[in-house]
VEXTITOR-703708 format. One record per residue (C-alpha): residue number from 1; z, y, x. Coordinates in steps of 0.5 Angstrom, whole numbers, plus 2048, in hexadecimal, padded with zeros to 3 digits. Example, Ala and Ser with C-alpha at 12.3 -4.5 7.8 and 13.67 -1.06 7.14 Angstrom:
REM residues 2
{zamar 1; w 810; v 7F7; u 819}
{zamar 2; w 80E; v 7FE; u 81B}
END
This chain:
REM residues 410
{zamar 1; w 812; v 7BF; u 823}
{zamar 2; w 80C; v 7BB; u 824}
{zamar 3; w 807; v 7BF; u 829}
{zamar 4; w 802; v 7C4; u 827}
{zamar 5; w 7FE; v 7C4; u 821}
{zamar 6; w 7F8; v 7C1; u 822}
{zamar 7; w 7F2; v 7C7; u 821}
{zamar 8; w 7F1; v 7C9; u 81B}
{zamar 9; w 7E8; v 7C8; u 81A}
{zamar 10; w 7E9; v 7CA; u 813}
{zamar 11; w 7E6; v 7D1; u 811}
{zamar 12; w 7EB; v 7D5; u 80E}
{zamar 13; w 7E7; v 7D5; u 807}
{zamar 14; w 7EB; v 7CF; u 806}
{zamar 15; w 7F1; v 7D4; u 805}
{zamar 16; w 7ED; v 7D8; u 800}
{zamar 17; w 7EA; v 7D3; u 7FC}
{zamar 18; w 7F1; v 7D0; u 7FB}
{zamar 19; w 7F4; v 7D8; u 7FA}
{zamar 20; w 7EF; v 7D9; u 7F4}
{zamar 21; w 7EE; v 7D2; u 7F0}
{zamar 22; w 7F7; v 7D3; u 7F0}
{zamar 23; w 7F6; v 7D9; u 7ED}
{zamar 24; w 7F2; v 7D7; u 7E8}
{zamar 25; w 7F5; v 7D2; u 7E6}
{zamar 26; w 7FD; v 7D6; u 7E7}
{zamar 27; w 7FA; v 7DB; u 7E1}
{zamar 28; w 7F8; v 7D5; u 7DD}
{zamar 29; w 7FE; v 7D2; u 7DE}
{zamar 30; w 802; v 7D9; u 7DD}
{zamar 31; w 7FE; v 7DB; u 7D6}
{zamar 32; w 801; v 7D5; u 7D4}
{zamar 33; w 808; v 7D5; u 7D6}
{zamar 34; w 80B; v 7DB; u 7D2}
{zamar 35; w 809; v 7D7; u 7CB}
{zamar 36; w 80C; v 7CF; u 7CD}
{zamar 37; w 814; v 7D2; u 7CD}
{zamar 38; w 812; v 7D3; u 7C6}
{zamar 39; w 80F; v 7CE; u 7C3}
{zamar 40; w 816; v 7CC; u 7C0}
{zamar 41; w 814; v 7D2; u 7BB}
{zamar 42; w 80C; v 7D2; u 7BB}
{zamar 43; w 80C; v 7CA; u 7B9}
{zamar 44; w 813; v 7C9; u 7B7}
{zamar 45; w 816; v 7C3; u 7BD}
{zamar 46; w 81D; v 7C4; u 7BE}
{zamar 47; w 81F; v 7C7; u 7C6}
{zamar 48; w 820; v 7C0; u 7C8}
{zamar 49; w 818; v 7BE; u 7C7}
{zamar 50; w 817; v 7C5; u 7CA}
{zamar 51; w 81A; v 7C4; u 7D0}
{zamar 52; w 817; v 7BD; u 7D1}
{zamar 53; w 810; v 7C0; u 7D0}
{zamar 54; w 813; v 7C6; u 7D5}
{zamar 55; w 815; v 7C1; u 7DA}
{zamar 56; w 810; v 7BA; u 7D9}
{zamar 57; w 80A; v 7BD; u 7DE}
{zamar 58; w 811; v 7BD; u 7E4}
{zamar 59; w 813; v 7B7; u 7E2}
{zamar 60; w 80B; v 7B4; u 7E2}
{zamar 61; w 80B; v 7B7; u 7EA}
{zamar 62; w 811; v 7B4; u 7EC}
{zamar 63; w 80D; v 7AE; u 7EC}
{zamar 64; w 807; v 7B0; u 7EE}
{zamar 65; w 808; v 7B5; u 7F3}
{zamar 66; w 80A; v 7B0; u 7F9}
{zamar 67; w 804; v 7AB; u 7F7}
{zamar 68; w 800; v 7B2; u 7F6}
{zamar 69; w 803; v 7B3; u 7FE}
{zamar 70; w 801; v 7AD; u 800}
{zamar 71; w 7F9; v 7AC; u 7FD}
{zamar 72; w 7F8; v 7B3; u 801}
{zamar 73; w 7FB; v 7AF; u 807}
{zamar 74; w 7F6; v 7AB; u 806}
{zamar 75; w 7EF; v 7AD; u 803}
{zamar 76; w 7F0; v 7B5; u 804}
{zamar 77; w 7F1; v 7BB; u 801}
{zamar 78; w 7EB; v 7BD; u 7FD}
{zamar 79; w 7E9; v 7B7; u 7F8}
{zamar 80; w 7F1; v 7B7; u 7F6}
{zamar 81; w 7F2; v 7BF; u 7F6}
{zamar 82; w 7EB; v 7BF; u 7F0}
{zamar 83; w 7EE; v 7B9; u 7EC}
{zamar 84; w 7F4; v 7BD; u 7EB}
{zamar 85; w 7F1; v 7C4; u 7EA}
{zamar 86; w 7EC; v 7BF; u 7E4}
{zamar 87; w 7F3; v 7BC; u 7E1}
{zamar 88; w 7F6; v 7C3; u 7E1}
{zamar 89; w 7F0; v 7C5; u 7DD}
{zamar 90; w 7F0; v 7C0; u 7D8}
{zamar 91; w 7F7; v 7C1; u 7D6}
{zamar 92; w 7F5; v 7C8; u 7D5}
{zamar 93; w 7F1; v 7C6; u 7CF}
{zamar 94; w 7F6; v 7C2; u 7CD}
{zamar 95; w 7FB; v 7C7; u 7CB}
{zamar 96; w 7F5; v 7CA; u 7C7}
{zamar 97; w 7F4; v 7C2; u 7C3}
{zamar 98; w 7FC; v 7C2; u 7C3}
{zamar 99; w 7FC; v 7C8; u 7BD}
{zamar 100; w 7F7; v 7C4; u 7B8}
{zamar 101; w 7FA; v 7BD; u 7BA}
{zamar 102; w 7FF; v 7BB; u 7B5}
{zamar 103; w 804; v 7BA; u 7BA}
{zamar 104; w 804; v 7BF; u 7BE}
{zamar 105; w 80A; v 7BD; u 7C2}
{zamar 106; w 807; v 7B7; u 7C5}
{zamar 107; w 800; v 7BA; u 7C6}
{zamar 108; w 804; v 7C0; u 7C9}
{zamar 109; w 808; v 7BA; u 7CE}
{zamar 110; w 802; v 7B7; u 7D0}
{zamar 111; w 7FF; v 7BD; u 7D3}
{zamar 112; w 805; v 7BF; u 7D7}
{zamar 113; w 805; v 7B7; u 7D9}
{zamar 114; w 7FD; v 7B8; u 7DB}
{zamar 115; w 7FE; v 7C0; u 7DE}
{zamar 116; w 804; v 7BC; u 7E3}
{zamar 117; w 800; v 7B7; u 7E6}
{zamar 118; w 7FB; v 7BD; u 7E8}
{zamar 119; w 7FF; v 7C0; u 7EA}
{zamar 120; w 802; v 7BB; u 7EF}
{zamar 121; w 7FB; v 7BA; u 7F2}
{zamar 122; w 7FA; v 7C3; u 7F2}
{zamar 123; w 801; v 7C4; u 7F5}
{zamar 124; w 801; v 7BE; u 7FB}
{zamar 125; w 7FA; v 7C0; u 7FD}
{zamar 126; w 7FA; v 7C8; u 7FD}
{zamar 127; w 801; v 7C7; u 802}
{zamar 128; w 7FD; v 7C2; u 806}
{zamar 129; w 7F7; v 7C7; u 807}
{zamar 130; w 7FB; v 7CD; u 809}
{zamar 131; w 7FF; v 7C8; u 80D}
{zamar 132; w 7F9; v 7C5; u 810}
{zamar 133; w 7F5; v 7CC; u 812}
{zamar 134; w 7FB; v 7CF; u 815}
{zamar 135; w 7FC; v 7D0; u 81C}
{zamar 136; w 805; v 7CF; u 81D}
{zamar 137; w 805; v 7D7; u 81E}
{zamar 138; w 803; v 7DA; u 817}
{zamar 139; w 805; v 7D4; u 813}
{zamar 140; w 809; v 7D8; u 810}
{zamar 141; w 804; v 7DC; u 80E}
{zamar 142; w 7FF; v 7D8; u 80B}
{zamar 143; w 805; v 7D4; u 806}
{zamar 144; w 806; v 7D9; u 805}
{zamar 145; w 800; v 7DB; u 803}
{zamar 146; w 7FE; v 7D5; u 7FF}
{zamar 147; w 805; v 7D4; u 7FB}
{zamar 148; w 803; v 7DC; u 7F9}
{zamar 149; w 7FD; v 7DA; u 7F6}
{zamar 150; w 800; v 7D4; u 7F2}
{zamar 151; w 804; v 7D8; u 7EE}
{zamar 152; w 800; v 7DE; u 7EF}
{zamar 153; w 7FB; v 7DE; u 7E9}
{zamar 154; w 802; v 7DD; u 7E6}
{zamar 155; w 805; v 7E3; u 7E4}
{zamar 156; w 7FF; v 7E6; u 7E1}
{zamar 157; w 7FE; v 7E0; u 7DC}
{zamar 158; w 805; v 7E1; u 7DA}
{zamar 159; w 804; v 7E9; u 7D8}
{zamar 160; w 7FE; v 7E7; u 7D5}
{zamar 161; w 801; v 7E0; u 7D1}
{zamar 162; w 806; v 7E3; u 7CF}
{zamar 163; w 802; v 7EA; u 7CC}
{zamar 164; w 7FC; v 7E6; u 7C9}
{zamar 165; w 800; v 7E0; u 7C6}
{zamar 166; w 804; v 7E6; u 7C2}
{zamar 167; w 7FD; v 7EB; u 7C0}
{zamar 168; w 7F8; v 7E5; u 7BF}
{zamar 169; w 7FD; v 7DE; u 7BF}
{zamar 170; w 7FE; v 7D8; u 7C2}
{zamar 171; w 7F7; v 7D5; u 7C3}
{zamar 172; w 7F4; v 7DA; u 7C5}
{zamar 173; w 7F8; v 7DA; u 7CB}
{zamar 174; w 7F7; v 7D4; u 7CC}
{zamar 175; w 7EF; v 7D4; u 7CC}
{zamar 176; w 7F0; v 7D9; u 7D1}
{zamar 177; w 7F5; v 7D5; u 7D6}
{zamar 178; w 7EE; v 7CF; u 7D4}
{zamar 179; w 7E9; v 7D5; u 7D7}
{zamar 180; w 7EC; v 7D6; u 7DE}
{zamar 181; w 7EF; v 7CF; u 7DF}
{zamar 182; w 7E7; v 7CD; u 7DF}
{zamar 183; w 7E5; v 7D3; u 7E4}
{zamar 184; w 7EB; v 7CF; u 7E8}
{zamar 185; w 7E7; v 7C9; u 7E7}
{zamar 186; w 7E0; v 7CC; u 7E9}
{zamar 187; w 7E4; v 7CF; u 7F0}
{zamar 188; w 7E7; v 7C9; u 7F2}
{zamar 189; w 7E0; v 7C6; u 7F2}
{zamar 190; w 7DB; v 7CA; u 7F5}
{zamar 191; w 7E1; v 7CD; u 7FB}
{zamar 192; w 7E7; v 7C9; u 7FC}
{zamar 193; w 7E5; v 7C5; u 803}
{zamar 194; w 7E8; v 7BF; u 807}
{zamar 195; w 7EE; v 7C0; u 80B}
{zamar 196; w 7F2; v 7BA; u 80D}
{zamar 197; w 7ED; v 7B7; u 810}
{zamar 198; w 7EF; v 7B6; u 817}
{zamar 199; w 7F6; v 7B5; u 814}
{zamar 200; w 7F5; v 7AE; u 80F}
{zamar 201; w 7F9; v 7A9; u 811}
{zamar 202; w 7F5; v 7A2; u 80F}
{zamar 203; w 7FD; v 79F; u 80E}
{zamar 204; w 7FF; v 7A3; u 809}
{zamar 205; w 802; v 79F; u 803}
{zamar 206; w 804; v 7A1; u 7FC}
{zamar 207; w 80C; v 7A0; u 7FF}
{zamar 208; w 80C; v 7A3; u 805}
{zamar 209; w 80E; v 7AA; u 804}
{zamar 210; w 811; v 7AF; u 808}
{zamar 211; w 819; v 7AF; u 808}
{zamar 212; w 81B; v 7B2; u 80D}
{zamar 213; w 821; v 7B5; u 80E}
{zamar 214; w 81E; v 7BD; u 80F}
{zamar 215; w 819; v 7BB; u 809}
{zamar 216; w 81E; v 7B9; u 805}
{zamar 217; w 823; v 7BE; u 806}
{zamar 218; w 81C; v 7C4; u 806}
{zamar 219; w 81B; v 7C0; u 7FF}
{zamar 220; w 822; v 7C1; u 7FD}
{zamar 221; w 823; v 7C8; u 7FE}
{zamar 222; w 81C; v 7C9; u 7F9}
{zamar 223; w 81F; v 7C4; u 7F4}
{zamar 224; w 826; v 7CA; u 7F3}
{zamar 225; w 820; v 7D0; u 7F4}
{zamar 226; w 81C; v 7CC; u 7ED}
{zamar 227; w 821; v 7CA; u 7EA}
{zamar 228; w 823; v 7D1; u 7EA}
{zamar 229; w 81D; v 7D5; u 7E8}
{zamar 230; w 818; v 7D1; u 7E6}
{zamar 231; w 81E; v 7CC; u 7E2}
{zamar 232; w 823; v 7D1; u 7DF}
{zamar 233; w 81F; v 7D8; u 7DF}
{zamar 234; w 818; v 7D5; u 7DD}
{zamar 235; w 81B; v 7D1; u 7D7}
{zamar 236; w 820; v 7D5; u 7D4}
{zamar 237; w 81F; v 7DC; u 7D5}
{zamar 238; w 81A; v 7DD; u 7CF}
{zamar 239; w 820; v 7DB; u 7CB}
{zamar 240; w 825; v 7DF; u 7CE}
{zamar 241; w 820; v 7E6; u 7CC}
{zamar 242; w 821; v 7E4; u 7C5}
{zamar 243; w 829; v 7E5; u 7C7}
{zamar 244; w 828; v 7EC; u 7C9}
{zamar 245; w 825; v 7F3; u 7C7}
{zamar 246; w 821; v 7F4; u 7CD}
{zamar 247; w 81C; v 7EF; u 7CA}
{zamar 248; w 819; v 7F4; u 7C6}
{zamar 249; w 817; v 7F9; u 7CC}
{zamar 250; w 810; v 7F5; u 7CC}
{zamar 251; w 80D; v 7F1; u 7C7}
{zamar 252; w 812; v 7EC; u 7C5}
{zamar 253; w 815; v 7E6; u 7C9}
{zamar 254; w 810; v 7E2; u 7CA}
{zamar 255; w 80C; v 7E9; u 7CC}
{zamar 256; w 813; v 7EA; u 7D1}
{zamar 257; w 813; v 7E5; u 7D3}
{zamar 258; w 80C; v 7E5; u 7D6}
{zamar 259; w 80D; v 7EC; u 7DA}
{zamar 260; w 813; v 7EA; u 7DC}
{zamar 261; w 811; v 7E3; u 7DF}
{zamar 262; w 80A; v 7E5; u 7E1}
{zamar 263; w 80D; v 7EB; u 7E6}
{zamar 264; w 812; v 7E7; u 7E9}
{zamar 265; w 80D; v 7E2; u 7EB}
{zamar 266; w 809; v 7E7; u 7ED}
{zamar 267; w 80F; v 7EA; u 7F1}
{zamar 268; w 810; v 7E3; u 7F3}
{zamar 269; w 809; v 7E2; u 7F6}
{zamar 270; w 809; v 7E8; u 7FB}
{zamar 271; w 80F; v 7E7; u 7FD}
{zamar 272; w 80C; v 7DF; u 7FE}
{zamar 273; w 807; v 7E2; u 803}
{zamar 274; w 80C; v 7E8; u 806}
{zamar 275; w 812; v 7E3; u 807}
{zamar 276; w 80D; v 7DD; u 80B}
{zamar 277; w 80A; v 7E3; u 80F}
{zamar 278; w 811; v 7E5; u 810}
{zamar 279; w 814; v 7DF; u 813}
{zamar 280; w 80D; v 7DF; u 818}
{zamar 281; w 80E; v 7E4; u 81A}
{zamar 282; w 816; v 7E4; u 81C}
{zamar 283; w 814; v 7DD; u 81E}
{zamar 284; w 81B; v 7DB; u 819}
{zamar 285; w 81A; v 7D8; u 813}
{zamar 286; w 822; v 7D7; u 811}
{zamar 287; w 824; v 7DF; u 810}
{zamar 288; w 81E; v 7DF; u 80A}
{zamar 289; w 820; v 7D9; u 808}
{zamar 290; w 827; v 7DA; u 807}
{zamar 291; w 826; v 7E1; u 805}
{zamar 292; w 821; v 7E0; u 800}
{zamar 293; w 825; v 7DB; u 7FD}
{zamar 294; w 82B; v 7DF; u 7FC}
{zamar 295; w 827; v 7E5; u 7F8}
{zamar 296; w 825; v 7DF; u 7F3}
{zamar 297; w 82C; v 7DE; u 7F2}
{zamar 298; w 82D; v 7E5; u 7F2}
{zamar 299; w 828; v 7E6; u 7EC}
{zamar 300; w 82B; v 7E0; u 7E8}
{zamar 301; w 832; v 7E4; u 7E8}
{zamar 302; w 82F; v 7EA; u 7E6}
{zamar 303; w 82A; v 7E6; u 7DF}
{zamar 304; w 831; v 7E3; u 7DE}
{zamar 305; w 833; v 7EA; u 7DC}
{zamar 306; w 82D; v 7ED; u 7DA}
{zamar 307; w 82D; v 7F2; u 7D3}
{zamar 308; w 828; v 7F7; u 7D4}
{zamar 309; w 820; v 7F6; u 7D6}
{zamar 310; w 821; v 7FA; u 7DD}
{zamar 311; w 827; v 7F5; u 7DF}
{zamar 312; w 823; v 7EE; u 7DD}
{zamar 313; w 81D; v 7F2; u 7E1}
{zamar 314; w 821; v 7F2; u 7E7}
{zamar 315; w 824; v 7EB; u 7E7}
{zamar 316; w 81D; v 7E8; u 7E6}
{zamar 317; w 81A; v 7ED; u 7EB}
{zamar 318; w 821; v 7EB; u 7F0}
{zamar 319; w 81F; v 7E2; u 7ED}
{zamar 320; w 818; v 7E4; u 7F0}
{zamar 321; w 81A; v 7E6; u 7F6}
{zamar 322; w 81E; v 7E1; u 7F8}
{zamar 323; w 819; v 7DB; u 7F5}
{zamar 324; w 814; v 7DE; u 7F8}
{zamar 325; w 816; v 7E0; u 7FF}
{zamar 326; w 818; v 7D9; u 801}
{zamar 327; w 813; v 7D5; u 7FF}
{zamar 328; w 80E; v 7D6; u 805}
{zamar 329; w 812; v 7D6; u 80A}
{zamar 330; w 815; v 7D0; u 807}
{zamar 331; w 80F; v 7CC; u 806}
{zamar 332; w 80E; v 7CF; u 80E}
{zamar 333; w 814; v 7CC; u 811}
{zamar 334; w 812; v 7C5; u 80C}
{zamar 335; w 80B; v 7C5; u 811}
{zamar 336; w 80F; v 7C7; u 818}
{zamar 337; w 813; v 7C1; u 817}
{zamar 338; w 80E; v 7BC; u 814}
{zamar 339; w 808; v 7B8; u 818}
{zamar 340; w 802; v 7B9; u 815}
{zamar 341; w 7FF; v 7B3; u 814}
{zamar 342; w 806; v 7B3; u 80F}
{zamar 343; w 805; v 7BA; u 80C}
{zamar 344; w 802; v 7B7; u 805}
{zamar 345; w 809; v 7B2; u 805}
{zamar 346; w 80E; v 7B7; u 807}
{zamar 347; w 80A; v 7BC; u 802}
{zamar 348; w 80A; v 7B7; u 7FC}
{zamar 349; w 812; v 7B6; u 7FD}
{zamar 350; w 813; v 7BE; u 7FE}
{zamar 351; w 810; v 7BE; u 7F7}
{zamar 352; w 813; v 7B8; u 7F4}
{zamar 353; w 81A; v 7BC; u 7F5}
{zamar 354; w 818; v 7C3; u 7F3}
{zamar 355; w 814; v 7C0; u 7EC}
{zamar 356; w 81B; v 7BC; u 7EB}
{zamar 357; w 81E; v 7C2; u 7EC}
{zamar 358; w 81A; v 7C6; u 7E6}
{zamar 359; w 81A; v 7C0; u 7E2}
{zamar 360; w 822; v 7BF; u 7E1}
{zamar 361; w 822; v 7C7; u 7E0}
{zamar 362; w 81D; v 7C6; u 7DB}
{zamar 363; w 820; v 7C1; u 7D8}
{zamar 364; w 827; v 7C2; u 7D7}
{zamar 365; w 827; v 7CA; u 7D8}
{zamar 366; w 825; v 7CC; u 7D0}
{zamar 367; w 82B; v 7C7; u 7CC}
{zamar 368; w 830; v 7C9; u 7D2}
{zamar 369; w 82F; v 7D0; u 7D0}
{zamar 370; w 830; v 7CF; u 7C9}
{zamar 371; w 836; v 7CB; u 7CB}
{zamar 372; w 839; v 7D0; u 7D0}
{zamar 373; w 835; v 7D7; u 7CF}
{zamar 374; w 82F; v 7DA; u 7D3}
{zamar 375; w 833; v 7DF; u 7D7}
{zamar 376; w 839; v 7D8; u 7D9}
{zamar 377; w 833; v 7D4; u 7DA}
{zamar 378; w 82F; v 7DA; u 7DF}
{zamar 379; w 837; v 7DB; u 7E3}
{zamar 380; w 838; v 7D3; u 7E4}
{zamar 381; w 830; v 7D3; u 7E7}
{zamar 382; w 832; v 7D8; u 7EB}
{zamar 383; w 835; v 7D3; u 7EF}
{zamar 384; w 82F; v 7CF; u 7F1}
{zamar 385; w 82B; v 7D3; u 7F6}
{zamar 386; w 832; v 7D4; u 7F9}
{zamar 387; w 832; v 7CD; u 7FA}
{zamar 388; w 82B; v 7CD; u 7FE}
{zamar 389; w 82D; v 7D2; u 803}
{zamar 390; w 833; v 7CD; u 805}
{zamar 391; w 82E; v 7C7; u 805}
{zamar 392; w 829; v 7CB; u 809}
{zamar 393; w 82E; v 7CE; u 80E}
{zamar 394; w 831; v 7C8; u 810}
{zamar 395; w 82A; v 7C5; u 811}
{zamar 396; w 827; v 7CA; u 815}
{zamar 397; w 82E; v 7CB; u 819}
{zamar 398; w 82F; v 7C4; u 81A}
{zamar 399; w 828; v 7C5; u 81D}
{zamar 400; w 829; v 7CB; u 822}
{zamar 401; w 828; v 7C7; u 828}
{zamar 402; w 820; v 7C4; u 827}
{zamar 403; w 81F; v 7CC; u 823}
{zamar 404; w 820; v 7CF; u 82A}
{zamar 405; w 81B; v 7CA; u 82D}
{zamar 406; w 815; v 7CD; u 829}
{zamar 407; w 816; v 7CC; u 822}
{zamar 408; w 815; v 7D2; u 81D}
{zamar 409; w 81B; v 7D0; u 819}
{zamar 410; w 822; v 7D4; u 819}
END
């Protein structure tokens, strides 16, 4: 689309520091993922406040992923990758302030609202680097490689979130979280190098973000894949465990809920490098696009009527397949269709579509579930990534013609 990319003059350690210092800050993260859905029990707030905690670090990015996007454009990557692993950091102890403050609720939104705008400079800058020292062939499997490592830390966070906040109590899970976001911190510093150097635009401004109609539809089809799993999943199946019996086959709810949480994202972090791999190699993005989508909808199906602990394990391991799987190649076709002087702007935007996704299946999800059921909520959502595969076909078809002039695409 717009020519060869230009050589990459970054060594690829550029790729490993950002693999390690996301890894830590996703176990961070996840140790304390297992415990937030429940705070309406542990501090006594009503499931609305709760979704509004769940949902406020979306919304914060919403506004801050396209400025985030633009600064990269504009000054690089490094100094906005640390400013947000350090804003990540202090929001994590945050939640260890927020159990002794005498309103817990306020200290509890005031860190998700400072872990949001981290994590709007960590996102944009993470893409942006794998963008940038990729060459147009393995670009699928460098994306995938990246978004891997931001969730990877993930799973094991929330197996151990969910398990120590059950033996040893809240705090002593969140001053776990405070521990290795600091390890992050101290990664981001001594290793994360400058990427985007050659690629700065002078011109960029805080309004000229990146809306094109490839961008928009990319970021469209990541909005359905948040919403569903990091929305809907993400906030309401920690409530939707004390429903059933299948809970009590590890420690509890929370305890389950980590488990399950921590293997699906864990599944989905593999099938992340594997699915860029993949569309690398088959020089087509669409088919593992398409059909990971369609293995996410798969797995909301089966949730819907989960009742025993083997069938919520499938669904969860079917849910990480399908986010998994598509993400890469998705970040993929973002950077195959975009300039690179525009990377961070359209990166932005991308985020920007997917964090409105989650935020509104944060928000909203826990009071429909009390209105409508867990099991009919999960049978509407199955709906969404379905949506996103007739969004992206049609995209992608329309753009057969300039696919079959050299763009690793369809």
């Amino acid at each position: 689309m717009y020519g060869n990319p230009l050589k990459v003059r970054v060594p690829s350690s550029a790729v490993l520091a950002v693999v390690v210092s996301t890894f830590f800050l996703g176990f961070g993260g996840g140790v304390v993922f297992p415990i937030l859905p429940d705070l309406g029990t542990i501090i006594g707030i009503t499931p609305l406040v709760v979704g509004l905690i769940l949902s406020v670090n979306r919304i914060v990015r919403l506004i801050a992923n396209a400025p985030a996007g633009v600064l990269v454009d504009r000054i690089g990557t490094r100094k906005p990758f640390i400013a947000g692993v350090v804003l990540e950091t202090a929001a994590t102890f945050g939640y260890v302030i927020a159990m002794y403050a005498p309103t817990p609720a306020a200290w509890f939104f005031g860190t998700r609202v400072l872990w949001g705008l981290g994590s709007a400079f960590v996102l944009a800058t993470a893409y942006t680097i794998a963008a940038n020292v990729s060459e147009h062939e393995s670009r699928g499997s460098t994306m995938g490689l990246v978004r891997g490592a931001t969730s990877l830390g993930f799973p094991a966070g929330m197996a151990l979130g969910g398990v120590v906040s059950e033996f040893y109590g809240t705090v002593i899970a969140f001053e776990a979280a405070a521990g290795l976001s600091v390890a992050a911190t101290l990664i981001a510093i001594v290793a994360i190098p400058e990427t985007h150097a050659d690629h700065r635009s002078e011109r960029a401004s805080i309004l000229d973000i990146n809306v094109t109609t490839s961008t928009l539809v990319i970021g469209g089809t990541n909005f359905g894949l948040l919403f569903t799993y990091s929305g809907v999943v993400f906030a309401t199946l920690v409530s939707f465990l004390k429903t059933t019996d299948a809970a009590a086959v590890v420690v509890g709810p929370q305890g389950t809920y980590g488990v399950l949480i921590g293997m699906s994202v864990l599944i989905g972090s593999i099938c992340s490098i594997a699915g860029g791999k993949l569309s690398d190699t088959l020089s087509r993005r669409m088919p593992v696009i398409v059909s990971c989508l369609i293995v996410l909808a798969l797995g909301v199906l089966v949730l819907a009527s989960a009742n025993t602990f083997l069938s919520l394990f499938l669904a969860m391991a079917l849910l990480g397949v399908g986010q998994g799987g598509v993400g890469g190649p998705l970040l993929s076709l973002l950077g195959d269709q975009t300039n690179r002087e525009q990377l961070g702007r359209a990166t932005g935007t991308y985020n920007v579509l997917g964090d409105l996704g989650a935020a509104v299946g944060l928000l909203v999800s826990p009071s429909v579930a009390e209105l409508i059921g867990f099991r009919s909520l999960y049978a509407v959502t199955v709906s969404v990534p379905l949506i996103a595969v007739g969004l992206i076909l049609v995209y992608l078809l329309s753009e057969r013609e300039s696919v079959q002039k050299g763009h690793l695409a369809e």
